[in-house]
PDB file of N, CA, C and O in Angstrom:
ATOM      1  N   UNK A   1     -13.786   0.992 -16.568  1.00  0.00           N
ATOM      2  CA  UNK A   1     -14.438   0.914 -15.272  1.00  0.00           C
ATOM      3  C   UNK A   1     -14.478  -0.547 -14.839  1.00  0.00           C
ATOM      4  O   UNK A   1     -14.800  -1.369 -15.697  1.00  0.00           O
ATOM      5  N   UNK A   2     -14.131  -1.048 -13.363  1.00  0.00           N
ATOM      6  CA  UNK A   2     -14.380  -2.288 -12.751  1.00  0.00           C
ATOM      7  C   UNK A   2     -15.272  -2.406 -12.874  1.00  0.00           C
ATOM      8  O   UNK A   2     -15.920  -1.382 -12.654  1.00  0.00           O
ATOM      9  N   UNK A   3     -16.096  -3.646 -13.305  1.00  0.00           N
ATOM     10  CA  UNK A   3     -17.577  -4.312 -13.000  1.00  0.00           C
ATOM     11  C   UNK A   3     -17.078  -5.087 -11.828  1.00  0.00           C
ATOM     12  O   UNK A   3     -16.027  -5.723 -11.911  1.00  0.00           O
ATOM     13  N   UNK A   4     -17.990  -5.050 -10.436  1.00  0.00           N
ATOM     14  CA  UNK A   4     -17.963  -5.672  -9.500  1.00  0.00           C
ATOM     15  C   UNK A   4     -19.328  -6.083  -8.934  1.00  0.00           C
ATOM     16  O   UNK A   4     -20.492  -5.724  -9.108  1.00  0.00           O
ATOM     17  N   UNK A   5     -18.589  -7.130  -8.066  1.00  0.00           N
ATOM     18  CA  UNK A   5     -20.406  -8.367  -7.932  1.00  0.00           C
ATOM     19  C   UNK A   5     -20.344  -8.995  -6.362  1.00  0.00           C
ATOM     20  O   UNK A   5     -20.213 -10.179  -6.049  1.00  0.00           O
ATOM     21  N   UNK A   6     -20.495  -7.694  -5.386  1.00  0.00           N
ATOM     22  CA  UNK A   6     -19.692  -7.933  -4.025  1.00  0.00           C
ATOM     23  C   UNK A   6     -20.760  -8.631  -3.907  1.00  0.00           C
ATOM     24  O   UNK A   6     -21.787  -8.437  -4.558  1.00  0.00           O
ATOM     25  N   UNK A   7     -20.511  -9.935  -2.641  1.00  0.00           N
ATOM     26  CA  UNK A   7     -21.442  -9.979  -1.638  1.00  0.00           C
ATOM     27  C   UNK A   7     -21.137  -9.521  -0.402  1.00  0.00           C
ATOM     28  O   UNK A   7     -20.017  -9.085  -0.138  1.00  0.00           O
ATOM     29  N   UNK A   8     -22.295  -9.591   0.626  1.00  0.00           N
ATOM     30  CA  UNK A   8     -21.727  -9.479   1.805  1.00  0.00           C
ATOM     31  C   UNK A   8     -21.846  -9.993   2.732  1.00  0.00           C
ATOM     32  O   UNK A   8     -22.993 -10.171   3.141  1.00  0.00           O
ATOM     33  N   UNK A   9     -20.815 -10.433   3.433  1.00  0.00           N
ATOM     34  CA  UNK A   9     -21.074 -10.658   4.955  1.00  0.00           C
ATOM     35  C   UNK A   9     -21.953 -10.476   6.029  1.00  0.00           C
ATOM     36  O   UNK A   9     -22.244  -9.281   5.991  1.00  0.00           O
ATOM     37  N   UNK A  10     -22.460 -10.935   6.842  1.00  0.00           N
ATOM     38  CA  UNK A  10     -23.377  -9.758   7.757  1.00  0.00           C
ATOM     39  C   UNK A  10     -23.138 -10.691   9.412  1.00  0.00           C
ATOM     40  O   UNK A  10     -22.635 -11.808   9.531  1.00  0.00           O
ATOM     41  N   UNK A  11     -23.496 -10.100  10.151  1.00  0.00           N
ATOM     42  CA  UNK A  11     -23.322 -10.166  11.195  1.00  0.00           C
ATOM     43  C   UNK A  11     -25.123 -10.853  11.645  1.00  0.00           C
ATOM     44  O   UNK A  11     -26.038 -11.026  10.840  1.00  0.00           O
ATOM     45  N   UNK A  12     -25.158 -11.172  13.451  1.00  0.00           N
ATOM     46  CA  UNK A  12     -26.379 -11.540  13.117  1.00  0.00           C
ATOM     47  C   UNK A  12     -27.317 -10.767  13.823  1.00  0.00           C
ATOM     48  O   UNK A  12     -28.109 -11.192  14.664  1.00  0.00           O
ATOM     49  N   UNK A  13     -27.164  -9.442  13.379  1.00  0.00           N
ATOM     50  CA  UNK A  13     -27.612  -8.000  13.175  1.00  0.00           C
ATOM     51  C   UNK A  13     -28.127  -7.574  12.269  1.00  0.00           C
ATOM     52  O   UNK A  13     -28.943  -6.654  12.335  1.00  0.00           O
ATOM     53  N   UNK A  14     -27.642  -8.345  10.839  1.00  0.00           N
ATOM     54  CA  UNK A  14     -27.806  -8.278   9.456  1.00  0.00           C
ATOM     55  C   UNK A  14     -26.606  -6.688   8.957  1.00  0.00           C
ATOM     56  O   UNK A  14     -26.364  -6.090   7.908  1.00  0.00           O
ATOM     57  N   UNK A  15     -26.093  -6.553  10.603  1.00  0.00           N
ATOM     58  CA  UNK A  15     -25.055  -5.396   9.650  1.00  0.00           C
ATOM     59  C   UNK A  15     -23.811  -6.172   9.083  1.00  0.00           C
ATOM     60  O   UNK A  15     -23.494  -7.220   9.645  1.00  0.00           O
ATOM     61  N   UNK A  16     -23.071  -5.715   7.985  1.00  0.00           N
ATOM     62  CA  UNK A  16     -22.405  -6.078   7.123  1.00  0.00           C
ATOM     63  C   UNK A  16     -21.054  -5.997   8.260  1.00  0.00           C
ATOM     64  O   UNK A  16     -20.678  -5.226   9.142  1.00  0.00           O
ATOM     65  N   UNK A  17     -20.626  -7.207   7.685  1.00  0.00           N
ATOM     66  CA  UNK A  17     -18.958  -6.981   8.090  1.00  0.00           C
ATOM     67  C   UNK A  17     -17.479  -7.752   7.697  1.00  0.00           C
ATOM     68  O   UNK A  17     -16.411  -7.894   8.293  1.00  0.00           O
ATOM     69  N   UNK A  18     -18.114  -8.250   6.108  1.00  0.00           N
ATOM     70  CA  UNK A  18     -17.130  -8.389   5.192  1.00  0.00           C
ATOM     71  C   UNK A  18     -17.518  -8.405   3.833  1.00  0.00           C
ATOM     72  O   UNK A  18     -18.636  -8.696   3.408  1.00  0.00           O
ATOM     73  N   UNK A  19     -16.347  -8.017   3.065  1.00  0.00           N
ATOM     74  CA  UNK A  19     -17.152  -8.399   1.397  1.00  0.00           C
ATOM     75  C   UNK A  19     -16.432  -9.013   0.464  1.00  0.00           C
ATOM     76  O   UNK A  19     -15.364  -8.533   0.083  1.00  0.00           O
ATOM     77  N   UNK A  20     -16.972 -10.260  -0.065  1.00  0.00           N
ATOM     78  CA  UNK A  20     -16.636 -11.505  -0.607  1.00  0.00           C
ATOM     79  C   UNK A  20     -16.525 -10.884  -2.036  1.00  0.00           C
ATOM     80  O   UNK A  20     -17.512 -10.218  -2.349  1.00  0.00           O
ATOM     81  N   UNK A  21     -15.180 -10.988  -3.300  1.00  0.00           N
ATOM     82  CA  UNK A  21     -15.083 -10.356  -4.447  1.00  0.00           C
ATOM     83  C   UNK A  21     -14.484 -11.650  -5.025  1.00  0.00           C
ATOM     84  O   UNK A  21     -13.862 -12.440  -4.314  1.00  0.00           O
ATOM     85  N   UNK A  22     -14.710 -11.852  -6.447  1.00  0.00           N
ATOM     86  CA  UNK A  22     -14.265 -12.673  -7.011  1.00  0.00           C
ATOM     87  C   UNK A  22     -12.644 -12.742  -7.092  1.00  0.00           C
ATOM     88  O   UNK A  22     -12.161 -11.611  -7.142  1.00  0.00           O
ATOM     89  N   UNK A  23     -11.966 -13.482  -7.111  1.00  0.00           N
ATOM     90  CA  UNK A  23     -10.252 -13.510  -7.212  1.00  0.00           C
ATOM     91  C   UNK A  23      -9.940 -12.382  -9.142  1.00  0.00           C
ATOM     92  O   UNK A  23      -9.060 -11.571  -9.431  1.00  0.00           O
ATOM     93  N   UNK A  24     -10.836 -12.783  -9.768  1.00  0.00           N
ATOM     94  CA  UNK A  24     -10.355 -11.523 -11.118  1.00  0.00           C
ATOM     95  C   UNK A  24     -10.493 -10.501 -10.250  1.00  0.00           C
ATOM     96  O   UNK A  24      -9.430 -10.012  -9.868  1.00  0.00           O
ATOM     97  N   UNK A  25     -11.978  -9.804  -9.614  1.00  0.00           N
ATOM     98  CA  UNK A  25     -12.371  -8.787  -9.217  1.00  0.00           C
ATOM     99  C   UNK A  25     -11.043  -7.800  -8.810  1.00  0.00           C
ATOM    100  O   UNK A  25     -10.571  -6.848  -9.431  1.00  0.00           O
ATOM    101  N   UNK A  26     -10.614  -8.442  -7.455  1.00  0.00           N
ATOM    102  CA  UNK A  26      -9.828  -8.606  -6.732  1.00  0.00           C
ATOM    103  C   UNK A  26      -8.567  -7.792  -7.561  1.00  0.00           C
ATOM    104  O   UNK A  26      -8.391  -6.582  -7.704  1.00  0.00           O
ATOM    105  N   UNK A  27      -7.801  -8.902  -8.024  1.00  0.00           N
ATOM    106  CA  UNK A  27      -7.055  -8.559  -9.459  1.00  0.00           C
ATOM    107  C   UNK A  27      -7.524  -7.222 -10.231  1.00  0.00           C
ATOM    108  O   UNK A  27      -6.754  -6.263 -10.194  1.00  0.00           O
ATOM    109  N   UNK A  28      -8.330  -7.144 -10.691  1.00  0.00           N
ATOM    110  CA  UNK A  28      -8.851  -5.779 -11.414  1.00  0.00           C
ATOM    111  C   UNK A  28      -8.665  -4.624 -10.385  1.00  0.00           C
ATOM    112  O   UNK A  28      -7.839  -3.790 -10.753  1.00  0.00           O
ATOM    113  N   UNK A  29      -9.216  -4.405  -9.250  1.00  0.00           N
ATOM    114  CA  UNK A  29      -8.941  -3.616  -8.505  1.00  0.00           C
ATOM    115  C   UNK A  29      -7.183  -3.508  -7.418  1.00  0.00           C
ATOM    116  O   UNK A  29      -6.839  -2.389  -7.035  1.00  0.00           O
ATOM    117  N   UNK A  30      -6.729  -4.140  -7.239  1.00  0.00           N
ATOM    118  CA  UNK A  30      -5.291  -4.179  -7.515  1.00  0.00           C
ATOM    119  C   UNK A  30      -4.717  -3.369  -8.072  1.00  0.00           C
ATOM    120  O   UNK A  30      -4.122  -2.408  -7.583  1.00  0.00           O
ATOM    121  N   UNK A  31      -4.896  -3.839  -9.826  1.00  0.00           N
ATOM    122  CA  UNK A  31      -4.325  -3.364 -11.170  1.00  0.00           C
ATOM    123  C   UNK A  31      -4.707  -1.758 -10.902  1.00  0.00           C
ATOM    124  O   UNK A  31      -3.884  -0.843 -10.883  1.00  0.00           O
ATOM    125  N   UNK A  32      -5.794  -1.662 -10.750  1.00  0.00           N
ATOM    126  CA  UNK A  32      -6.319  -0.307 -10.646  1.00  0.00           C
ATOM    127  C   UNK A  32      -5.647   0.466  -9.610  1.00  0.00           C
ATOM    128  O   UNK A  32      -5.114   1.569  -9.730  1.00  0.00           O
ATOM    129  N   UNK A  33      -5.738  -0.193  -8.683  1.00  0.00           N
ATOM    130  CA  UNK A  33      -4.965   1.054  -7.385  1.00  0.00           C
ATOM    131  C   UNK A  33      -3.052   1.508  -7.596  1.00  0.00           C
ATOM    132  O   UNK A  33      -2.366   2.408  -7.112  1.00  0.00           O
ATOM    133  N   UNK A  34      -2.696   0.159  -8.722  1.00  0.00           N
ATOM    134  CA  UNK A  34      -1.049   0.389  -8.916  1.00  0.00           C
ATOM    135  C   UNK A  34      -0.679   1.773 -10.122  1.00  0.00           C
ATOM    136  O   UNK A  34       0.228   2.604 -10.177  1.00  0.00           O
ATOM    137  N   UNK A  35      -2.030   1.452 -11.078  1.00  0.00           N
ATOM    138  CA  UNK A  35      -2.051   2.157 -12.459  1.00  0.00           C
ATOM    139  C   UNK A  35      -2.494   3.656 -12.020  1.00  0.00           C
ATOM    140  O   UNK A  35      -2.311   4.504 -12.894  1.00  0.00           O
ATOM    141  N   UNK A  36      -3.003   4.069 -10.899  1.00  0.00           N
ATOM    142  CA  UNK A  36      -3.122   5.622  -9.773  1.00  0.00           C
ATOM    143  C   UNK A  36      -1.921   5.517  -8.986  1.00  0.00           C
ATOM    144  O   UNK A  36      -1.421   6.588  -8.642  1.00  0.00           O
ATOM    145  N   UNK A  37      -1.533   4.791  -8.743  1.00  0.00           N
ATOM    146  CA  UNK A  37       0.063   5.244  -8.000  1.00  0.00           C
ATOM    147  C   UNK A  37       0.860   5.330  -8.771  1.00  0.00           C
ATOM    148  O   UNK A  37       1.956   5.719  -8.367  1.00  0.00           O
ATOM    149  N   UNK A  38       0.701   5.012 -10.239  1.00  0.00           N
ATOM    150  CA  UNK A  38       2.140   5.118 -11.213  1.00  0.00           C
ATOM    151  C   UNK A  38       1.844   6.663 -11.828  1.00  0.00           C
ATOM    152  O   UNK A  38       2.741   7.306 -12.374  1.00  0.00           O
ATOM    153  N   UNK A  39       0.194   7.274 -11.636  1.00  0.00           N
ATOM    154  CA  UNK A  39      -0.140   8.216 -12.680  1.00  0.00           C
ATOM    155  C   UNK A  39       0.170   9.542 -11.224  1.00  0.00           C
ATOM    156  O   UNK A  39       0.458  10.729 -11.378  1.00  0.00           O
ATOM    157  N   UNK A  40       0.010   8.912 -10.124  1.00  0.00           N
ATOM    158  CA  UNK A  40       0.483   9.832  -9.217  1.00  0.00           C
ATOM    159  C   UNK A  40       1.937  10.451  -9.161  1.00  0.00           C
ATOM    160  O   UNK A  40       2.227  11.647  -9.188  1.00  0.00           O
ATOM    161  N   UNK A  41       2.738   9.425  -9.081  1.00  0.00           N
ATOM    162  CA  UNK A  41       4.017   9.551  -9.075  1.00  0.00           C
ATOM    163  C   UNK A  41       4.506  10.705 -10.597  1.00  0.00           C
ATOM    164  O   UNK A  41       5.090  11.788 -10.549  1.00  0.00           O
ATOM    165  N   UNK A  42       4.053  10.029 -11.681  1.00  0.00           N
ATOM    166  CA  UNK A  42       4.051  10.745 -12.861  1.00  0.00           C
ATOM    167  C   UNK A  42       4.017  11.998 -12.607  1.00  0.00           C
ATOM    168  O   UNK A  42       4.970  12.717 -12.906  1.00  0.00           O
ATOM    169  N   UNK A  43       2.762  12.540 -11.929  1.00  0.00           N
ATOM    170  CA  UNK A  43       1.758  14.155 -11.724  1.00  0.00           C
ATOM    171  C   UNK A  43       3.457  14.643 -10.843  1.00  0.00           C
ATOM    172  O   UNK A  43       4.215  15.494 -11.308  1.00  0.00           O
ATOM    173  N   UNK A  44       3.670  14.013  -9.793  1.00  0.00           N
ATOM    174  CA  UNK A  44       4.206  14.376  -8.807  1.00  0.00           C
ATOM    175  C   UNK A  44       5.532  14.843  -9.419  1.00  0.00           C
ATOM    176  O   UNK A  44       6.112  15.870  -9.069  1.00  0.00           O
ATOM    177  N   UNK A  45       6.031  13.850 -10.526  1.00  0.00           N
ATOM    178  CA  UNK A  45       7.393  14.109 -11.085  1.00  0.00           C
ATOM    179  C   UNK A  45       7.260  15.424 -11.943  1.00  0.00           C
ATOM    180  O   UNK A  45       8.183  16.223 -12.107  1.00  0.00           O
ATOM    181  N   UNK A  46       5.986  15.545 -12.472  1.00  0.00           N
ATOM    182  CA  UNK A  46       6.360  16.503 -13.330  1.00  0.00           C
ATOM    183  C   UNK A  46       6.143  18.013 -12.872  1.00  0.00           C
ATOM    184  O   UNK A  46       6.523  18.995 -13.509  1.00  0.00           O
ATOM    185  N   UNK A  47       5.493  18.027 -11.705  1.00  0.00           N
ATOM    186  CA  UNK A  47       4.633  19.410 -11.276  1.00  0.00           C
ATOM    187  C   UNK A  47       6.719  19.902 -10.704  1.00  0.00           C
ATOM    188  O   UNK A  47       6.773  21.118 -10.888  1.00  0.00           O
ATOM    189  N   UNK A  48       7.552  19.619 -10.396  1.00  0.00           N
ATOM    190  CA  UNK A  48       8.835  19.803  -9.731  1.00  0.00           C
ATOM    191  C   UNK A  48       9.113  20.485 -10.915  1.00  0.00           C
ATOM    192  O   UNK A  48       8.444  20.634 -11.938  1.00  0.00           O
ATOM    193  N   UNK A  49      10.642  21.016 -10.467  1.00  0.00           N
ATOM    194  CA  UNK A  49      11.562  21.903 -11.302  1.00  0.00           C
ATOM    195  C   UNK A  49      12.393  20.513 -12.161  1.00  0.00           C
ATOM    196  O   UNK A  49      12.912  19.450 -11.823  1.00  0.00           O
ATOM    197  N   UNK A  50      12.109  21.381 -13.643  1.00  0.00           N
ATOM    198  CA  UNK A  50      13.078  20.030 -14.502  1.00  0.00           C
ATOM    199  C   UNK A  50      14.214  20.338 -15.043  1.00  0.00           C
ATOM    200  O   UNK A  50      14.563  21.312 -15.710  1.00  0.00           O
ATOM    201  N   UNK A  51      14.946  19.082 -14.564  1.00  0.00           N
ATOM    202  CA  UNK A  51      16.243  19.112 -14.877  1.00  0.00           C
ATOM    203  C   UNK A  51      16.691  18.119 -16.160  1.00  0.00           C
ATOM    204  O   UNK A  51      16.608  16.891 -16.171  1.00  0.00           O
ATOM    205  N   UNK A  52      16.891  18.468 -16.594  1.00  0.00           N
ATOM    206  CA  UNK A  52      17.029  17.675 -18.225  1.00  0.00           C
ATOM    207  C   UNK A  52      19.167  17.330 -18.313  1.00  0.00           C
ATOM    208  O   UNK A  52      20.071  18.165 -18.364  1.00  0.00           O
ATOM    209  N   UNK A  53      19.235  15.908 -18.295  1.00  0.00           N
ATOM    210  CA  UNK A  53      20.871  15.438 -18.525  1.00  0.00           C
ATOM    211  C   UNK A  53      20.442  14.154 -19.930  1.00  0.00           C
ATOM    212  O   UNK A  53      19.376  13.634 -20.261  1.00  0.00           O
ATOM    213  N   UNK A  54      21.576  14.056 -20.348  1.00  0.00           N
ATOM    214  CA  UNK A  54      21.934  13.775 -21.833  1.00  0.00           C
ATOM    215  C   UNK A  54      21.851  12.021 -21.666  1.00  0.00           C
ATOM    216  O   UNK A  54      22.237  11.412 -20.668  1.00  0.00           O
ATOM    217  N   UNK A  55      21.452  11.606 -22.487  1.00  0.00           N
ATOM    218  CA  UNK A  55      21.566   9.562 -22.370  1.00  0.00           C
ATOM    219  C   UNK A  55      22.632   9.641 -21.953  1.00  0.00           C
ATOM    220  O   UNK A  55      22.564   9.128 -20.836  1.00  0.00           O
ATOM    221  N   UNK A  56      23.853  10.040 -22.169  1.00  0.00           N
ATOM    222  CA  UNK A  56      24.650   9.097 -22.008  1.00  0.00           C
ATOM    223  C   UNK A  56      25.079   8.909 -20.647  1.00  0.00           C
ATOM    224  O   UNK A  56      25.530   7.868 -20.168  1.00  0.00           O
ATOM    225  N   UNK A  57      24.889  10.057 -20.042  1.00  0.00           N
ATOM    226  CA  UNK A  57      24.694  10.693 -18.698  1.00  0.00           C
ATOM    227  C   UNK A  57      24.401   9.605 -17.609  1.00  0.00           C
ATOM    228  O   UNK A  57      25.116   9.012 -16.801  1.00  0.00           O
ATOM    229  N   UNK A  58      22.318   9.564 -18.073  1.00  0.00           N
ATOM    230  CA  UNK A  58      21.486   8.749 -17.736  1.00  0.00           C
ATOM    231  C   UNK A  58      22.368   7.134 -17.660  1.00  0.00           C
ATOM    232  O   UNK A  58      22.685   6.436 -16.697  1.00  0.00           O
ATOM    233  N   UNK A  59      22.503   7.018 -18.682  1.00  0.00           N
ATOM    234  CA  UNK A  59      23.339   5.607 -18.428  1.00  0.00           C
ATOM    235  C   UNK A  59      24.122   5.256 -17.823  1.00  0.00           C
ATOM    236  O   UNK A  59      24.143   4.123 -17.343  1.00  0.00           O
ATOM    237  N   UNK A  60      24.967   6.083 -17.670  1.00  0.00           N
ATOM    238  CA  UNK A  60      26.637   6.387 -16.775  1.00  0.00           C
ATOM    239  C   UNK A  60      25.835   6.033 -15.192  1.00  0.00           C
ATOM    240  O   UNK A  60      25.826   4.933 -14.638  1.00  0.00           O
ATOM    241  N   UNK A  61      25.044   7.605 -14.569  1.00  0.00           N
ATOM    242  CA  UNK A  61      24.785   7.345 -13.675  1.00  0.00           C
ATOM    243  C   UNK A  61      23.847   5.675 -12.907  1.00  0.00           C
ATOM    244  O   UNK A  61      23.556   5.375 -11.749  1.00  0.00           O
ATOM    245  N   UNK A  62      23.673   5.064 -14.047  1.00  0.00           N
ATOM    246  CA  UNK A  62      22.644   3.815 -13.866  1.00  0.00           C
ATOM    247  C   UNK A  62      23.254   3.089 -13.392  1.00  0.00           C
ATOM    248  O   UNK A  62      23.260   2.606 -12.260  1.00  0.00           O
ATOM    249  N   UNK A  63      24.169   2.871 -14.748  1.00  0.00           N
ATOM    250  CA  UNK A  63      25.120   1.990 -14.309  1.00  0.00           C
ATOM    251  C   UNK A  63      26.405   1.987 -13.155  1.00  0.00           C
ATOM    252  O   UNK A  63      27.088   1.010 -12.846  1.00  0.00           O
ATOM    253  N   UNK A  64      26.499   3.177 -12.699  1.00  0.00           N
ATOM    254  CA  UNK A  64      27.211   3.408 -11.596  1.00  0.00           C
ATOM    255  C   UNK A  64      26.200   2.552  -9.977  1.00  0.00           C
ATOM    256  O   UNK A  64      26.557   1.778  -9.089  1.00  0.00           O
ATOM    257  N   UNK A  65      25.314   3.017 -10.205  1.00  0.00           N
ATOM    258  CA  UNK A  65      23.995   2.893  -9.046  1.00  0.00           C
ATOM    259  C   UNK A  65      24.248   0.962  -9.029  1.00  0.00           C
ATOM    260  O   UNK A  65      24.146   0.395  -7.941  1.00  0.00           O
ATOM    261  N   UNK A  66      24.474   0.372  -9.933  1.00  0.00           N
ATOM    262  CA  UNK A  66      23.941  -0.760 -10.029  1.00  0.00           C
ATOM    263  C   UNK A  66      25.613  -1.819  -9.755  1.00  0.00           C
ATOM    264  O   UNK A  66      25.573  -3.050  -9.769  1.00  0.00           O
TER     265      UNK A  66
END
C-alpha cells in the first residue's frame, strides 16, 4: 500500500484546488498505476482464445518484425 502525505492547495474560499505530493510519492503512485496496466493487459490476454506456437516459431516471427 502507498503511504501518502498530501497537502493541499486551497483557494481563498478555503476550497481545495491542488495537491502538493512528495516527488517519491509521486513515483510510488506512477509505479502503481503502470504495475495495473501490466496486470490488466495480462487479465485481458488471458480471458481470449489461446493459441499456443513453438520457440522457435516465436523467434522466427520476432525476428522477422524487427
Amino acid at each position: 500500500m502507498i503511504t501518502l502525505n498530501p497537502q493541499y492547495v486551497v483557494d481563498q474560499d478555503k476550497k481545495p484546488k491542488a495537491v502538493l505530493l512528495t516527488i517519491q510519492e509521486w513515483h510510488d503512485i506512477v509505479d502503481a498505476i503502470e504495475e495495473l496496466d501490466d496486470i490488466r493487459a495480462y487479465d485481458a490476454g488471458k480471458s481470449g482464445p489461446q493459441e499456443t506456437i513453438s520457440l522457435e516459431q516465436a523467434v522466427r516471427e520476432i525476428q522477422e518484425n524487427h
